[in-house]
C-alpha positions in Angstrom: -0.1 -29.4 -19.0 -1.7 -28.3 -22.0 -0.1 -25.3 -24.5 -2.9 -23.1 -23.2 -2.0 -23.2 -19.5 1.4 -23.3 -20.3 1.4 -19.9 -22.4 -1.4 -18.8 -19.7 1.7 -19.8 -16.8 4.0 -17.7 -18.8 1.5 -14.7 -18.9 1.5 -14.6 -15.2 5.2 -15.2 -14.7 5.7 -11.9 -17.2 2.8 -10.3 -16.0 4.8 -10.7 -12.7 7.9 -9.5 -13.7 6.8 -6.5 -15.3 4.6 -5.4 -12.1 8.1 -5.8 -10.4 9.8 -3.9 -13.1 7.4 -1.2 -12.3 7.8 -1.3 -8.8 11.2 -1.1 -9.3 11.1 1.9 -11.8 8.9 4.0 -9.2 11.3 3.6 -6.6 14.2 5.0 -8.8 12.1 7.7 -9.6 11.2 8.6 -5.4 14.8 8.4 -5.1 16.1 10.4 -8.0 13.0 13.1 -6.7 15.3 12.7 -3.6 18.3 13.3 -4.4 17.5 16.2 -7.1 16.0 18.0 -4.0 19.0 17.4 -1.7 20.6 18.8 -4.8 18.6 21.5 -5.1 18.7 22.4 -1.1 22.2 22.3 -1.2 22.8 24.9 -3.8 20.3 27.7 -2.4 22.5 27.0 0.6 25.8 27.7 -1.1 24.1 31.1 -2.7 23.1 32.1 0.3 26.7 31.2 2.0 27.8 33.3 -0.6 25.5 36.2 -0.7 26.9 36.5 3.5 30.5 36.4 2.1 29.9 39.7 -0.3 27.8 41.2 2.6 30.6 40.2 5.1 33.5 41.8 2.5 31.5 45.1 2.3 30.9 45.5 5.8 34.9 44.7 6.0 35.7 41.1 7.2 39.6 39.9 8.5 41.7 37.6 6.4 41.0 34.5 9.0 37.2 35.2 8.5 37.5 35.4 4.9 39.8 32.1 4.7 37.1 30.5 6.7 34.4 31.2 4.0 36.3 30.2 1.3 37.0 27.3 2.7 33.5 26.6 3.6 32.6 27.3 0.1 35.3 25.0 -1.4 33.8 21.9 0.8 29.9 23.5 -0.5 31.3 23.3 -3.6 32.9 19.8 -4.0 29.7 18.8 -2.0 27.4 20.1 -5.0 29.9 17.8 -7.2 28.6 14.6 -5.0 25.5 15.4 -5.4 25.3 16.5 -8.9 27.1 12.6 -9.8 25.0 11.3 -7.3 21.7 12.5 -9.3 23.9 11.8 -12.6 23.4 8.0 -11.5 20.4 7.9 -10.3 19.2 9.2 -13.4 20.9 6.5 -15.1 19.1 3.9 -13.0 15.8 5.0 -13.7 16.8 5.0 -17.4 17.8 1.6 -16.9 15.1 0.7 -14.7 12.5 2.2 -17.5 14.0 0.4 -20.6 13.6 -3.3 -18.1 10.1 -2.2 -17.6 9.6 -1.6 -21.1 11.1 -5.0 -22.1 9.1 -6.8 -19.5 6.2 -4.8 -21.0 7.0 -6.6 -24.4 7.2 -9.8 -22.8 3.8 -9.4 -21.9 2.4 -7.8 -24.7 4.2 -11.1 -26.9 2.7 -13.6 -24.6 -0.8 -11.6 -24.4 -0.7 -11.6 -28.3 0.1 -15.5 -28.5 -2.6 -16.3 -26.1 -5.1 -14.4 -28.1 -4.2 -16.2 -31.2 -4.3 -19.7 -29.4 -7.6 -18.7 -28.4 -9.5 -17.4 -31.5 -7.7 -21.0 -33.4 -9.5 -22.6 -30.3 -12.8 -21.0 -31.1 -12.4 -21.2 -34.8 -11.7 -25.2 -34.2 -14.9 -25.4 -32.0 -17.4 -23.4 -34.5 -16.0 -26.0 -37.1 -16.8 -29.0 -34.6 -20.0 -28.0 -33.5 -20.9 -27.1 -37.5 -19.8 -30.5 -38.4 -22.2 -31.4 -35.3 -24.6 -29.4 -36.6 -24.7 -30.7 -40.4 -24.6 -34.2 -38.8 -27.6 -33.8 -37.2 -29.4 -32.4 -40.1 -28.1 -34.7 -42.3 -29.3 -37.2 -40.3 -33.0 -36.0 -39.7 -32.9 -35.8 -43.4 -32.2 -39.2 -43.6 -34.9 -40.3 -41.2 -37.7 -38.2 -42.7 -37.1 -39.7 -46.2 -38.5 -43.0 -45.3 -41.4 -41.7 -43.8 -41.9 -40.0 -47.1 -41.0 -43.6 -48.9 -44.1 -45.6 -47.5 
């Protein structure tokens, strides 16, 4: 196997990985989208849980009514907690996920670079061959048309 398909091989295997990188890193994102909305749901729903509470205690509410709301509001609130660590790491993996994107990416771009240089020293050596072709060949028509001069 020759150096070009080789580095050309290792193009497409890091070509490959970064495309699953990427894939990867979008699907963190649909889920962090996810969970910050759950997130979000959830605390309109605790305001509005306790919006009822302050209307309940003006319109005058009993103590096992009231117990009952703060109770629901303590579970609301430790439920908020989940979800605010839950986007907390999610968060994290799409940081994570973006930075193995990015060093996929420079994978690539390394590879992409070395192949170009391979390639231009491949073109540079077959402009000099087909000059040296090139001078030979006038060199020797040279040499044939002096005789002809010669008789």
């Amino acid at each position: 196997m020759s150096a070009s398909s080789q580095l050309a091989m290792l193009g497409d295997l890091a070509r490959d990985a970064r495309d699953q990188a990427g894939q990867l890193l979008a699907g963190e994102r649909i889920s962090e989208r996810q969970v910050a909305s759950q997130l979000d749901a959830l605390s309109r729903y605790r305001l509005e849980y306790a919006e009822r509470l302050q209307s309940a205690m003006r319109d005058g509410i009993d103590p096992a009514s009231m117990h009952n709301y703060q109770q629901f509001l303590a579970s609301l609130d430790a439920a908020l907690q989940r979800a605010r660590d839950a986007l907390d790491s999610q968060q994290r993996r799409v940081q994570q996920s973006q930075q193995q994107w990015q060093q996929e990416q420079k994978r690539l771009s390394a590879y992409d670079t070395l192949s170009s240089r391979r390639n231009a020293e491949l073109q540079k050596h077959e402009a000099r061959r087909e000059q040296r072709n090139s001078d030979e060949m006038a060199a020797g028509r040279l040499l044939r048309q002096r005789p002809e001069r010669d008789s």
